[in-house]
C-alpha positions as a Markdown table, in Angstrom:
| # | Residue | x | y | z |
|---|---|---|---|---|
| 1 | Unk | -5.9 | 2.6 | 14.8 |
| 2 | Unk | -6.2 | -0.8 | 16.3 |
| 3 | Unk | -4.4 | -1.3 | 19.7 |
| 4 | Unk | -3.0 | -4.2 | 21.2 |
| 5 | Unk | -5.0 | -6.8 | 23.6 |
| 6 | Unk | -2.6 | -8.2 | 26.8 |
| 7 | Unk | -5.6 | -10.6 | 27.3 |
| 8 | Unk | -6.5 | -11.7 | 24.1 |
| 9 | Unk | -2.7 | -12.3 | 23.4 |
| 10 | Unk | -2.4 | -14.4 | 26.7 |
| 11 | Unk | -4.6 | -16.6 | 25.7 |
| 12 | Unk | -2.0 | -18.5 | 23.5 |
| 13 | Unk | 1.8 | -19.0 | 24.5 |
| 14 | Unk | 4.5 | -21.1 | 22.4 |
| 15 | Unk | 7.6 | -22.0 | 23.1 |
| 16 | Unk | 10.4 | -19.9 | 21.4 |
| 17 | Unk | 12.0 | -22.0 | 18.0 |
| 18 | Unk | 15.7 | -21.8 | 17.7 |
| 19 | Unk | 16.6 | -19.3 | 20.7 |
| 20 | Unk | 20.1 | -19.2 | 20.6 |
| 21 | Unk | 19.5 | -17.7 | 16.9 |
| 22 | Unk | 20.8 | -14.0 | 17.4 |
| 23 | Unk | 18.2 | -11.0 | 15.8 |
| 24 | Unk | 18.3 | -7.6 | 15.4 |
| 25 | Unk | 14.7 | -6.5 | 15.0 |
| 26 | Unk | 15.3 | -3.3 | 12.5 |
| 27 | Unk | 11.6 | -1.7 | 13.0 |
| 28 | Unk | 10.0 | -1.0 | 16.3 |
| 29 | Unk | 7.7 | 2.2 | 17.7 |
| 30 | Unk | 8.0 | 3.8 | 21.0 |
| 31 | Unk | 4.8 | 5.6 | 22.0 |
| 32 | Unk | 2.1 | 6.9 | 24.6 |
| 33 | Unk | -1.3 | 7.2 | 22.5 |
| 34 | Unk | -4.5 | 6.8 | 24.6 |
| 35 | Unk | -5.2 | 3.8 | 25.8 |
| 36 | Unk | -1.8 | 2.2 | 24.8 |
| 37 | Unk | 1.8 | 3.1 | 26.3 |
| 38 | Unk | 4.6 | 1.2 | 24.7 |
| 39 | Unk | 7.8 | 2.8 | 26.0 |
| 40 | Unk | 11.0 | 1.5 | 27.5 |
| 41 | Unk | 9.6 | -1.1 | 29.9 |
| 42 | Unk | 6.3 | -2.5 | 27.5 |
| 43 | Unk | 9.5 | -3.1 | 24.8 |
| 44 | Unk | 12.1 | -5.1 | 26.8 |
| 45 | Unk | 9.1 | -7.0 | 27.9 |
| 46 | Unk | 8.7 | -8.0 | 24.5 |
| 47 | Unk | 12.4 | -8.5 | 23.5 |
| 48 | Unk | 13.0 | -10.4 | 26.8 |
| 49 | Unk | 10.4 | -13.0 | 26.2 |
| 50 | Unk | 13.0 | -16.0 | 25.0 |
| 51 | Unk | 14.6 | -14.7 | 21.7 |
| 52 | Unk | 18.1 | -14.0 | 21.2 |
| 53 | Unk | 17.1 | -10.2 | 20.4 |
| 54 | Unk | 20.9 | -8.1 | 20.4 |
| 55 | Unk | 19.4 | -4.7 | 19.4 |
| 56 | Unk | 16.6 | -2.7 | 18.2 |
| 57 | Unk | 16.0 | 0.1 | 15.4 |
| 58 | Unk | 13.4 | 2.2 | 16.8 |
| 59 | Unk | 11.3 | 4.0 | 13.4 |
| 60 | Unk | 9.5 | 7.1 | 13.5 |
| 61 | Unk | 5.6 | 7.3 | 14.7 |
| 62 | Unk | 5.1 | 10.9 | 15.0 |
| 63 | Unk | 5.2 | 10.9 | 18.7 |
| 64 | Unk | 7.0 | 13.4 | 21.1 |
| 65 | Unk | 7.5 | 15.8 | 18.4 |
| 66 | Unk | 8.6 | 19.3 | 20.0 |
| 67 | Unk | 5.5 | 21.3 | 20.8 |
| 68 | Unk | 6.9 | 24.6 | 20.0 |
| 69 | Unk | 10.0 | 26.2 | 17.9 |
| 70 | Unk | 10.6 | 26.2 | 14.0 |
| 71 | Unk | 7.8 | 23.8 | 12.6 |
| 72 | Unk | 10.7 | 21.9 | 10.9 |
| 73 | Unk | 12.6 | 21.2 | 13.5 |
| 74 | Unk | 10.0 | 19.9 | 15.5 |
| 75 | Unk | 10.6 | 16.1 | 15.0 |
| 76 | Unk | 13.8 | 16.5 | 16.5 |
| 77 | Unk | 11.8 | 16.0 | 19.7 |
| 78 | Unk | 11.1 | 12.6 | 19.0 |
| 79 | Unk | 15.0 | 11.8 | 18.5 |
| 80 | Unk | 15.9 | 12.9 | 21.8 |
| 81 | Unk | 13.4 | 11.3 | 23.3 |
| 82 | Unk | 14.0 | 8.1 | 22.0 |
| 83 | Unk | 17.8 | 8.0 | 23.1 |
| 84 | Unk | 16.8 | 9.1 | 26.2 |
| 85 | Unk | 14.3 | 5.9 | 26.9 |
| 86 | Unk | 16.9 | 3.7 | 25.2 |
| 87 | Unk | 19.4 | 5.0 | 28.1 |
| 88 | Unk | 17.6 | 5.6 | 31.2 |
| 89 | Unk | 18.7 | 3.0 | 33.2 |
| 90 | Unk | 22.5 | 2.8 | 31.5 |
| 91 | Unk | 24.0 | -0.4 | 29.8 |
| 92 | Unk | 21.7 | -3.4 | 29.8 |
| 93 | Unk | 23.6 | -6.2 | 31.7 |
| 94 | Unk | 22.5 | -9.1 | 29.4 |
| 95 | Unk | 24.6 | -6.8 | 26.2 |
| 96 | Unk | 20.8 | -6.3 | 24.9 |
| 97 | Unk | 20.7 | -2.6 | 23.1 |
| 98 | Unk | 17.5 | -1.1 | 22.4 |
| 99 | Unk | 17.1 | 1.4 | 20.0 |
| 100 | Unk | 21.1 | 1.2 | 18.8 |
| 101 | Unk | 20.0 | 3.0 | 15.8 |
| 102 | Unk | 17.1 | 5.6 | 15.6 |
| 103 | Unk | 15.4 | 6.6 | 12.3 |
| 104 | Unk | 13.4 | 9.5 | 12.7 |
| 105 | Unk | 11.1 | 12.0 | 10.3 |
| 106 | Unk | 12.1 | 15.4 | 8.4 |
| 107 | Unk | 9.8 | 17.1 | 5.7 |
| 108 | Unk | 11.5 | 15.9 | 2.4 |
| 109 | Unk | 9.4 | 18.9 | 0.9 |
| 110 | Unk | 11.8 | 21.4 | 3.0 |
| 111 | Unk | 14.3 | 19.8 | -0.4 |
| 112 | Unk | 18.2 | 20.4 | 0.2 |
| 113 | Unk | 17.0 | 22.6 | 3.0 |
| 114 | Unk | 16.5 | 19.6 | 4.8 |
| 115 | Unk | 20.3 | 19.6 | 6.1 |
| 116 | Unk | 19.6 | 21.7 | 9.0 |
| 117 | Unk | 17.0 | 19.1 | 10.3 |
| 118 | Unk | 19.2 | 16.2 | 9.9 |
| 119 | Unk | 22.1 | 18.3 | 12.0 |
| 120 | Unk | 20.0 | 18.8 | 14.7 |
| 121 | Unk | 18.5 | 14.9 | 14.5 |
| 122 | Unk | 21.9 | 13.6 | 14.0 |
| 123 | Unk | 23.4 | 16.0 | 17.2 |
| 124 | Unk | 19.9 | 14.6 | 19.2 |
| 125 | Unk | 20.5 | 11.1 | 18.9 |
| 126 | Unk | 24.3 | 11.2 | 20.1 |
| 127 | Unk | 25.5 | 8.7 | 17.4 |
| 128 | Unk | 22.4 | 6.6 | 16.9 |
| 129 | Unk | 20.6 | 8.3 | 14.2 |
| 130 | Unk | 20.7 | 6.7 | 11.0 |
| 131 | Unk | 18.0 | 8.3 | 8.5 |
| 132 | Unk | 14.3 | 9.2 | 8.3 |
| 133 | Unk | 10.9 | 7.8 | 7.2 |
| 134 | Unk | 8.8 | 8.9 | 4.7 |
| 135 | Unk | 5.2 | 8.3 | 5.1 |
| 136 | Unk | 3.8 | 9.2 | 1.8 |
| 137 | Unk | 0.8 | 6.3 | 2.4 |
| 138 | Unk | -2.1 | 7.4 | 0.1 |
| 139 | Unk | -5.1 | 5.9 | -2.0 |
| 140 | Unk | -8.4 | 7.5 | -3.4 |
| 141 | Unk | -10.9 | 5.1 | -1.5 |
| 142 | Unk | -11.2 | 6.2 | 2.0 |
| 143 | Unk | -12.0 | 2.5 | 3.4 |
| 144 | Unk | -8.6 | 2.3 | 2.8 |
| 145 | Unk | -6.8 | 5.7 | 3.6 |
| 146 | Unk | -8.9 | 8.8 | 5.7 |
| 147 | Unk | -9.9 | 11.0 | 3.1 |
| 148 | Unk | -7.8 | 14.4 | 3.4 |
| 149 | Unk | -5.0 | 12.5 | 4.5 |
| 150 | Unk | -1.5 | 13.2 | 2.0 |
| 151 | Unk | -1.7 | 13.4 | -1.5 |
| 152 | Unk | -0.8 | 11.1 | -5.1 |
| 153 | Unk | 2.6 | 11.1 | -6.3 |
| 154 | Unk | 4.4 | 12.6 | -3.4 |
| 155 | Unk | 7.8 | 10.9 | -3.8 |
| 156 | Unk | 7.6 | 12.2 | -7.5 |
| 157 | Unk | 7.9 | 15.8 | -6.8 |
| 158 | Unk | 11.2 | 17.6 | -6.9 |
| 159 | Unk | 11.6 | 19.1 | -3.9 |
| 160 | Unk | 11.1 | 15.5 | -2.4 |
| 161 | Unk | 13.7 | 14.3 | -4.7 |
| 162 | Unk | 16.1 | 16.7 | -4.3 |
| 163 | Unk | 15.6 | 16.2 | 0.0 |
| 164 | Unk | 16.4 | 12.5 | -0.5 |
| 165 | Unk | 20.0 | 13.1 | -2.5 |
| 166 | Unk | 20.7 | 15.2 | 0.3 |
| 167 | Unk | 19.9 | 12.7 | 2.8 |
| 168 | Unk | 22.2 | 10.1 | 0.7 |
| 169 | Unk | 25.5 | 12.6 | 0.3 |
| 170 | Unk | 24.7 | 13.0 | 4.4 |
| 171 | Unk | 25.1 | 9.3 | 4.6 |
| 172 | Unk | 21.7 | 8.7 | 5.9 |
| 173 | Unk | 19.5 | 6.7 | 4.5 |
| 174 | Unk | 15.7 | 6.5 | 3.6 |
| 175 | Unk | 12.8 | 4.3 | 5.1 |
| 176 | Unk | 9.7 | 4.1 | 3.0 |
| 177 | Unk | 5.9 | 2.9 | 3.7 |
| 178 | Unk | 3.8 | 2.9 | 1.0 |
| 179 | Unk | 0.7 | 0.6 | -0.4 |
| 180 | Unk | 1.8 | -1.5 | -3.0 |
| 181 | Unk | -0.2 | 0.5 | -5.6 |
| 182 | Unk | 2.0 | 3.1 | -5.0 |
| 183 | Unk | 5.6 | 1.0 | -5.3 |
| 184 | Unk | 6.0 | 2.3 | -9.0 |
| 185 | Unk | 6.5 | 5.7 | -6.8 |
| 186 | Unk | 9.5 | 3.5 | -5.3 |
| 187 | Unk | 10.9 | 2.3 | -8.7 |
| 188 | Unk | 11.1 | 5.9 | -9.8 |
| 189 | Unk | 12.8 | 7.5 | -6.8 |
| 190 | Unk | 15.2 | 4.5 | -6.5 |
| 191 | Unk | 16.1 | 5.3 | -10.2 |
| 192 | Unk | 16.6 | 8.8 | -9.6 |
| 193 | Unk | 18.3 | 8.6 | -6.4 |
| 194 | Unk | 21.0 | 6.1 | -7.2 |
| 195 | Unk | 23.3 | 7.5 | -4.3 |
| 196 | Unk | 20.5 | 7.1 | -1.4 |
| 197 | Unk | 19.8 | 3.7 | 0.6 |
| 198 | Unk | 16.2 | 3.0 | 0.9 |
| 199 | Unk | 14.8 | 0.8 | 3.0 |
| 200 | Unk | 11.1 | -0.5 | 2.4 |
| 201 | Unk | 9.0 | -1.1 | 4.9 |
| 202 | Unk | 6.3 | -3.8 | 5.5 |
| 203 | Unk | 6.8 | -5.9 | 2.2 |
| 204 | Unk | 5.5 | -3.1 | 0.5 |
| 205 | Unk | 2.3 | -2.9 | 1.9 |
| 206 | Unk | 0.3 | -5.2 | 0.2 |
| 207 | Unk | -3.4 | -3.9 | 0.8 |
| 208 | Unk | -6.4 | -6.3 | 1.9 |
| 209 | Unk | -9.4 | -3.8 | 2.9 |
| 210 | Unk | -11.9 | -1.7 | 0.7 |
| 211 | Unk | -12.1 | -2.4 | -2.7 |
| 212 | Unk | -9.0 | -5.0 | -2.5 |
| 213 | Unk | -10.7 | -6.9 | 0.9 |
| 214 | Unk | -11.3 | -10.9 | -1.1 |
| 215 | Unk | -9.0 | -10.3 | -4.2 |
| 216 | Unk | -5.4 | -11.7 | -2.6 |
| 217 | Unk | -4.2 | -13.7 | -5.8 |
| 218 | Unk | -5.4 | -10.6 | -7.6 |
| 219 | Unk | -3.3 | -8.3 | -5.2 |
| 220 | Unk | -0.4 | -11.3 | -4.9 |
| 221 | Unk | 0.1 | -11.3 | -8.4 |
| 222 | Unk | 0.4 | -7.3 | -9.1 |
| 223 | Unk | 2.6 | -6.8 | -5.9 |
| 224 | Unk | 4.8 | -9.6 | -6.8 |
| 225 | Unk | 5.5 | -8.0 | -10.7 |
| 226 | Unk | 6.0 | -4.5 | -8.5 |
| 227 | Unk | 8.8 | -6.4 | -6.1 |
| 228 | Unk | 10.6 | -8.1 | -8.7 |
| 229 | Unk | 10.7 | -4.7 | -10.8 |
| 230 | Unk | 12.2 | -3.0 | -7.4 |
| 231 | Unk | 14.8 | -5.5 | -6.8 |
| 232 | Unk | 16.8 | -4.4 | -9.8 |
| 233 | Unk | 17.5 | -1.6 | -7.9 |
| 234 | Unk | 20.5 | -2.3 | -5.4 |
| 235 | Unk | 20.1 | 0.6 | -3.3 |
| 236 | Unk | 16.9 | -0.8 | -2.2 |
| 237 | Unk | 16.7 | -3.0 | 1.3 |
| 238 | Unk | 13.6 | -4.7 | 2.3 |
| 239 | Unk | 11.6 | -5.7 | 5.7 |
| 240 | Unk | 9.9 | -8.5 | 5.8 |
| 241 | Unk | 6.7 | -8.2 | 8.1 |
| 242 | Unk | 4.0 | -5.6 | 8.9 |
| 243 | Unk | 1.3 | -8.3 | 7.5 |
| 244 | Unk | -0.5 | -8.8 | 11.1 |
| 245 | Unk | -1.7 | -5.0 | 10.3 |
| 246 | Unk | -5.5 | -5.1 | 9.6 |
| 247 | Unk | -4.8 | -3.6 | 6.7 |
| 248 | Unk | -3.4 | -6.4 | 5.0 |
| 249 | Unk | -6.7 | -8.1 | 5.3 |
| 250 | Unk | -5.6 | -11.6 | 6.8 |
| 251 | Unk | -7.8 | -10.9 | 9.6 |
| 252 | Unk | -5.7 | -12.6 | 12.2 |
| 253 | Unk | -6.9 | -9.9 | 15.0 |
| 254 | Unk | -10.7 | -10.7 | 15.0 |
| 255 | Unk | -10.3 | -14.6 | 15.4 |
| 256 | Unk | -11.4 | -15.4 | 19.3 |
| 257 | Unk | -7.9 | -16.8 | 20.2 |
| 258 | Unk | -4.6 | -15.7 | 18.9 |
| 259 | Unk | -3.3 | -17.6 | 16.0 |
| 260 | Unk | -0.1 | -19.9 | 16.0 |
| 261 | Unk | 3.3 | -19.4 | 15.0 |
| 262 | Unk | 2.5 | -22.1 | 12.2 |
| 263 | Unk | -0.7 | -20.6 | 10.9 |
| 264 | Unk | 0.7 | -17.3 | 11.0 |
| 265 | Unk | 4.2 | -19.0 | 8.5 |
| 266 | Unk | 1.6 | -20.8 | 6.3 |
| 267 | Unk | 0.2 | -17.5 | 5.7 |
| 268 | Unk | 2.9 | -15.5 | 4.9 |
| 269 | Unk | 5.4 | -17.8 | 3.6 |
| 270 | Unk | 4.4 | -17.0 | -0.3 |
| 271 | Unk | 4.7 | -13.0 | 0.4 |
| 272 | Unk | 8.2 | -13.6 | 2.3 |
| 273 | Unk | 9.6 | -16.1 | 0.0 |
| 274 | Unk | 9.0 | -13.8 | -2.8 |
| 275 | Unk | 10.7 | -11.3 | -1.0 |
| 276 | Unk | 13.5 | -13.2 | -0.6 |
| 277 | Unk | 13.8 | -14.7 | -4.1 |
| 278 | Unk | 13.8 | -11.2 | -5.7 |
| 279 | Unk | 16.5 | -9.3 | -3.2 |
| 280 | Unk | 18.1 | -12.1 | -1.7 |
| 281 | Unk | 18.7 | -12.8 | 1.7 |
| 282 | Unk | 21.8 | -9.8 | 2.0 |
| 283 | Unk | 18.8 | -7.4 | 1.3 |
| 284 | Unk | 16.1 | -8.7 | 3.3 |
| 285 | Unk | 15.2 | -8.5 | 6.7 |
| 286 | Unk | 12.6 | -9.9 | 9.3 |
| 287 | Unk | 10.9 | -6.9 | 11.6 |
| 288 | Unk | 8.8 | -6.8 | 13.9 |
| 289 | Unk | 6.8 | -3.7 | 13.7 |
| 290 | Unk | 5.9 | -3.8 | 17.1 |
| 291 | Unk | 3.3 | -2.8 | 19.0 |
| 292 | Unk | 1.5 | -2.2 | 15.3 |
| 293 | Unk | 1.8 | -6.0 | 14.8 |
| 294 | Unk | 1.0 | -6.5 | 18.1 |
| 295 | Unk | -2.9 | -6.1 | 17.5 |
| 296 | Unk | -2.5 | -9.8 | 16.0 |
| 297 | Unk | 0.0 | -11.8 | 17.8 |
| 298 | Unk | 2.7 | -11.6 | 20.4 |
| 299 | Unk | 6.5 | -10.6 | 20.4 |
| 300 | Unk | 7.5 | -14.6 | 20.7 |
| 301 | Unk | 5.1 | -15.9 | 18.2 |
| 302 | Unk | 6.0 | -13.5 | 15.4 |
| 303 | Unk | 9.5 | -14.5 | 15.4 |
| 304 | Unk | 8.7 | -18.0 | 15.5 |
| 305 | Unk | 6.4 | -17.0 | 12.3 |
| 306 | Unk | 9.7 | -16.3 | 11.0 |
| 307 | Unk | 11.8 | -18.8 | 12.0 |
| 308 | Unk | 9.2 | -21.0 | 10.7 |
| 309 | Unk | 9.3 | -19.5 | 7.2 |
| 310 | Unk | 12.9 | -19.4 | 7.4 |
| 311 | Unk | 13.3 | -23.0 | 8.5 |
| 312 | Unk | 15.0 | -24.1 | 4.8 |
| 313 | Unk | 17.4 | -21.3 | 4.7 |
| 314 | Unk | 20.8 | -22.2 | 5.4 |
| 315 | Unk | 22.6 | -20.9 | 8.3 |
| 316 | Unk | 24.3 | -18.3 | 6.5 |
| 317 | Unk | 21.2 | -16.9 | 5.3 |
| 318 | Unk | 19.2 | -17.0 | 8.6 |
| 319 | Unk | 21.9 | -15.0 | 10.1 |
| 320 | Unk | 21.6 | -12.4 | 7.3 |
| 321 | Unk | 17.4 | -12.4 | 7.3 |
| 322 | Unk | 17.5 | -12.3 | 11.1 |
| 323 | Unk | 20.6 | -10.0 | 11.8 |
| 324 | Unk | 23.6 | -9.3 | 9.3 |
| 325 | Unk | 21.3 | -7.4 | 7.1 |
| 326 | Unk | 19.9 | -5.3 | 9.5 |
| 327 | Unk | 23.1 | -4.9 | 11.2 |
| 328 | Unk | 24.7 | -3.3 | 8.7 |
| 329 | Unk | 22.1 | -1.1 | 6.9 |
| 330 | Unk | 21.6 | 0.4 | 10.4 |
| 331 | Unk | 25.3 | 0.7 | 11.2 |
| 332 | Unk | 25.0 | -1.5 | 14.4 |
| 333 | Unk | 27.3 | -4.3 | 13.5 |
| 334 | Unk | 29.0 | -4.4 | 16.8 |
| 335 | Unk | 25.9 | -5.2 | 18.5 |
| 336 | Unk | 26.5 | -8.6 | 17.2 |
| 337 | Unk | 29.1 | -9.5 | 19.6 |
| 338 | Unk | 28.7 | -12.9 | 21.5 |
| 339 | Unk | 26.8 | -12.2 | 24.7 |
């Protein structure tokens, strides 16, 4: 995995667009990998650098899990440590809240046995967690997926399906990343699990590498027919980022310098704006999907990205793309109070 560059991003600093416009950024990590630490401290770097940020959703990344105990239960580990970065040093003084809802992992395979796991997530996060993430990323080529790595059709089998009602008559709801060749997978389990809220991640992970690397209108035009068939589905929300991942192929993380907020909108104004025309801005919303993201620009200049895209909507929807939505899928509406 590509890690973030301090340097490299210092070599280019903007001014923050619009910063009285409050956000609630609804997809962040919290990690210590090798050779990258991005915990408490590296994140309210980021959200304190000139953006009306209110609060955070912090998503699963497999980190912290427990290292010992029932094999299920073992993600818990990663809830409890999560509310206990997001309140190590008590309330933040400016009203900022970090990781106000936590979305963690359970093995949908474990089917209406997954209960227990959400109990003991739910009793872990001490009223922040909301739901988990299912990761189900596959493809056959291995430039773009390590070989071995999950399998096809994951979200079709019934033990998975049968996990994911139970996670809706809980009241949690579902996050999903997938490749786009794999959102039929999406249409189906939407269909099937009218009761659940899913939320998909990262557009829906339009691919750029391997054997789709040179072939975006090709891959536009399929992933847009695969968003407009999802967004018949009303219990489907959607984040709008993740495309400074090298896997999306826009290749913003090799140039020498960082590229600009404007460069960065120009870029992915058609993949948002579809987003948007299909779900509508009460079920869309901008993430960061930080430090991921970070490999190709900074905290500030991604949300100018957006802002820039943005710039047309009218008020009323720039509050819902940058905060109502997110606000209330997560259950973190009071966060939204004037500070």
């Amino acid at each position: 995995m590509a890690l973030p560059r301090p340097d490299w991003l210092a070599l280019h600093q903007e001014e923050v667009l619009d910063p009285g416009l409050p956000i609630v950024d609804p997809h962040h990590h919290l990690w210590a990998l090798p050779g990258s630490t991005y915990l408490r401290v590296e994140l309210l770097d980021d959200l304190r650098t000139g953006h009306d940020i209110r609060a955070t959703v912090f998503v699963d990344c497999h980190s912290h899990y427990r290292s010992d105990g029932p094999e299920a239960l073992r993600p818990v580990g990663e809830t409890a440590f999560v509310l206990a970065q997001a309140t190590a040093h008590g309330d933040d003084p400016t009203g900022l809240q970090p990781c106000a809802a936590i979305v963690g992992w359970a093995d949908l395979m474990l089917g209406d046995q997954v209960q227990p796991v959400l109990d003991a997530h739910a009793e872990a996060g001490q009223g922040r967690f909301r739901g988990i993430r299912a990761r189900p990323t596959w493809h056959g080529d291995p430039s773009v997926h390590p070989a071995g790595q999950g399998r096809e059709g994951v979200l079709r089998e019934a033990p998975v399906l049968r996990g994911v009602r139970r996670l809706g008559r809980m009241g949690y709801l579902l996050d999903v990343w997938v490749y786009h060749t794999q959102l039929a997978d999406v249409e189906q389990l939407a269909a099937r699990c009218p009761d659940t809220l899913i939320v998909l991640d990262h557009c829906g992970g339009p691919l750029g590498i391997g054997p789709f690397a040179g072939r975006r209108n090709e891959v536009f035009a399929d992933w847009r027919k695969r968003i407009q068939a999802l967004a018949k589905f009303q219990n489907i929300r959607l984040k709008l980022g993740g495309l400074a991942m090298p896997r999306i192929g826009f290749g913003f993380e090799q140039a020498e310098r960082p590229t600009d907020s404007a460069t960065l909108a120009r870029a992915w104004a058609p993949w948002f704006d579809t987003c948007i025309e299909a779900f509508g801005v009460q079920r869309c919303m901008f993430e960061s999907n930080f430090p991921v993201d970070k490999v190709g620009c900074s905290y500030a200049v991604v949300w100018n990205s957006f802002k820039r895209v943005a710039q047309g909507c009218s008020a009323g929807e720039r509050e819902a793309l940058f905060s109502r939505t997110a606000a209330i899928t997560y259950g973190i509406g009071h966060t939204l109070a004037q500070r």
